[in-house]
C-alpha positions as a printed NumPy array, in Angstrom:
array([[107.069,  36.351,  95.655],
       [107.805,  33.275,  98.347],
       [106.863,  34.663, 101.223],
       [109.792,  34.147, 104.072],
       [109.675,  31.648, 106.903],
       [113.094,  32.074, 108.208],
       [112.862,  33.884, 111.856],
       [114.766,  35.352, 114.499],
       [114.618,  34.894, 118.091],
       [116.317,  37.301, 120.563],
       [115.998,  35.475, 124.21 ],
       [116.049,  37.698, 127.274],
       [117.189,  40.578, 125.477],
       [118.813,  43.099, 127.811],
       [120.007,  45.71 , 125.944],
       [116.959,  48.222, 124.323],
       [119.518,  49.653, 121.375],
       [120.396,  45.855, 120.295],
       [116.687,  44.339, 120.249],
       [116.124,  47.89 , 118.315],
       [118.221,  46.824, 115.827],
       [117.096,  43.787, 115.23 ],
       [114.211,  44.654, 115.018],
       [115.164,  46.861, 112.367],
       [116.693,  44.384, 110.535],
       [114.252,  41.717, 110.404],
       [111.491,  44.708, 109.327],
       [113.74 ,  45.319, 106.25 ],
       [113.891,  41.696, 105.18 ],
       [109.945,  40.894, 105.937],
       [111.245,  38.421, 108.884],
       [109.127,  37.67 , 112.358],
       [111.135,  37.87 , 115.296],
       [110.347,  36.175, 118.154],
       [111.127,  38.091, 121.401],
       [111.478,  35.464, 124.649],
       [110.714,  37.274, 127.666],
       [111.18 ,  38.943, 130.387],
       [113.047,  41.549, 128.856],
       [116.39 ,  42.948, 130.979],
       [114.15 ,  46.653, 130.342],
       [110.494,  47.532, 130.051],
       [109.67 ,  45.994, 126.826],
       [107.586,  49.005, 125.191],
       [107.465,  51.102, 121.771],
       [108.679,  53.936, 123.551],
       [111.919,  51.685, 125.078],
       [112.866,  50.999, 121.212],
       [111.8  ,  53.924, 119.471],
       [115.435,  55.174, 119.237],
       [117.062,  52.564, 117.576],
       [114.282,  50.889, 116.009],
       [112.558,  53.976, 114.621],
       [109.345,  53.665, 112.788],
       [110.222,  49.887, 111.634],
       [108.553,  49.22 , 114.758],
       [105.387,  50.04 , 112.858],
       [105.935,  47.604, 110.279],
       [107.653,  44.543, 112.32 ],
       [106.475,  41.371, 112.537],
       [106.826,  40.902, 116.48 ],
       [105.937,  38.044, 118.39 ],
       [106.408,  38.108, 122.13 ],
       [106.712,  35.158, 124.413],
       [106.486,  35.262, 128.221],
       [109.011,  33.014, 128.573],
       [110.865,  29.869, 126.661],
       [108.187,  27.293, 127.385],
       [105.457,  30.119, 125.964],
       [108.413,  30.307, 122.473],
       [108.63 ,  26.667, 122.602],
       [105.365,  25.894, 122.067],
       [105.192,  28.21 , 119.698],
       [107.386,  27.143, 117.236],
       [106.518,  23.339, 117.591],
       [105.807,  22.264, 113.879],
       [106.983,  25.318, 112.489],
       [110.818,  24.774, 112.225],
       [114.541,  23.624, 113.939],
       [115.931,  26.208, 116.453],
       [119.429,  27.271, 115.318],
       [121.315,  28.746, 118.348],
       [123.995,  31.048, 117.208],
       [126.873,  31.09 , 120.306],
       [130.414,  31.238, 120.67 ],
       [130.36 ,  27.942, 122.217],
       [129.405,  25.905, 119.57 ],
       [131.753,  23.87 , 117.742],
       [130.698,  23.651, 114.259],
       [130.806,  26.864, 111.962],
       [128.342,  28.687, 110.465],
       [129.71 ,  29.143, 107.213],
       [129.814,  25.161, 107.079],
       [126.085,  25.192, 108.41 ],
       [123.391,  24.438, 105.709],
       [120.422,  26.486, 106.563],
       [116.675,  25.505, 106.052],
       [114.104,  27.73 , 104.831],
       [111.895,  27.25 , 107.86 ],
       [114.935,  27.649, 110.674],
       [114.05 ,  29.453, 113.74 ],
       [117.896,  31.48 , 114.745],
       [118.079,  31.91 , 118.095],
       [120.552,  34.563, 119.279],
       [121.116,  34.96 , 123.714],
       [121.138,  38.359, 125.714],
       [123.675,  40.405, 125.747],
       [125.105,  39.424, 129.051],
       [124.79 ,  36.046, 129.803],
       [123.558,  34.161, 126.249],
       [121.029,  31.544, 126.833],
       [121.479,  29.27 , 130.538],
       [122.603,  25.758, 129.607],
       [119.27 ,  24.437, 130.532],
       [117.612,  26.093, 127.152],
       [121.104,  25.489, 125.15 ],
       [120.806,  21.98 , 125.695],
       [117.109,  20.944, 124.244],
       [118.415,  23.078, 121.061],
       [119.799,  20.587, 118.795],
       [121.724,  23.22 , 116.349],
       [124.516,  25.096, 117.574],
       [126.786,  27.225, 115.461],
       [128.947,  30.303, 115.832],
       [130.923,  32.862, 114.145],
       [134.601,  31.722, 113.414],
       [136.479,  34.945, 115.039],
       [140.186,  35.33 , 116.3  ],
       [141.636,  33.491, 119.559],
       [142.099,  36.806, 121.059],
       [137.733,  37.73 , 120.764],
       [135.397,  36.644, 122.901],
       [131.873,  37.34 , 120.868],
       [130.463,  40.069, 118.713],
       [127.196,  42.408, 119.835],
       [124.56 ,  40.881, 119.516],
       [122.753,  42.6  , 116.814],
       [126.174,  42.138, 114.537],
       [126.021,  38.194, 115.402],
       [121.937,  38.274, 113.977],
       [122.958,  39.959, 111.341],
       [126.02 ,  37.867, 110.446],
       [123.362,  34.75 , 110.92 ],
       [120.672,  36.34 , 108.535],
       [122.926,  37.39 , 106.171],
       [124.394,  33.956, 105.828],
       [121.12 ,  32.231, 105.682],
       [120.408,  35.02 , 102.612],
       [123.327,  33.715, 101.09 ],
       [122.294,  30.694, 101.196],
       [119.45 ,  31.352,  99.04 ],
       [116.576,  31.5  , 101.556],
       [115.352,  34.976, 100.46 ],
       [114.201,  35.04 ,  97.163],
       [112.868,  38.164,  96.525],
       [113.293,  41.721,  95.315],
       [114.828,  44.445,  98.048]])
């Protein structure tokens, strides 16, 4: 079995019960995620334990202080993808890498223009005129599944 390179990164996440769920899901597929700080809550086991049960056990978490801490982190290791809804192309017309790094903002405010722009890769979720953006945790999901379809995962569930 390949083992998987594709990531997640959740900046500033502000709401416990999303990053819980992401968590979750990246545990299930054998993903890192990266987790750019601060954190909108107290960034703890017992913060998460709701939502991201005992897949906080298993999860491969990285923290980062902050974006310059992620940054150097991931030099060498792959191309940031940010997922927003202000991104022009689609990400159903995005071809994903094995080694991409998807970056997904906070709840509330997304990622400050000043990290948006050094990101070269922007996509986002086609939805109707009359939505602004999904949760979060639906968006990373939507992202990972897509980069599954694309044939990044190869392995056995």
């Amino acid at each position: 079995m390949k083992s998987v390179q594709l990531r997640l990164a959740v900046y500033q996440p502000d709401i416990p019960q999303n990053l819980g769920a992401m968590i979750r899901l990246c545990s299930c597929l054998g993903l890192e995620i990266n987790i750019i700080g601060p954190c909108g809550f107290p960034f703890s086991k017992n913060a998460l334990k709701r939502t991201a049960m005992d897949y906080f056990e298993i999860a491969k978490i990285r923290d980062h202080t902050n974006y310059n801490d992620f940054c150097n982190y991931v030099t060498n290791l792959g191309r940031v993808v940010l997922l927003t809804s202000k991104a022009s192309e689609s990400i159903w017309d995005f071809q994903f890498k094995p080694t991409d790094i998807l970056m997904v903002g906070s709840e509330s405010f997304g990622v400050p223009n000043s990290v948006s722009q050094k990101i070269n890769h922007k996509v986002k979720i086609p939805l109707v005129s009359s939505a602004r953006c999904l949760n979060v945790a639906n968006a990373a999901s939507i992202g990972v599944a897509e980069a599954v379809r694309q044939g990044l995962l190869k392995q056995k569930i």
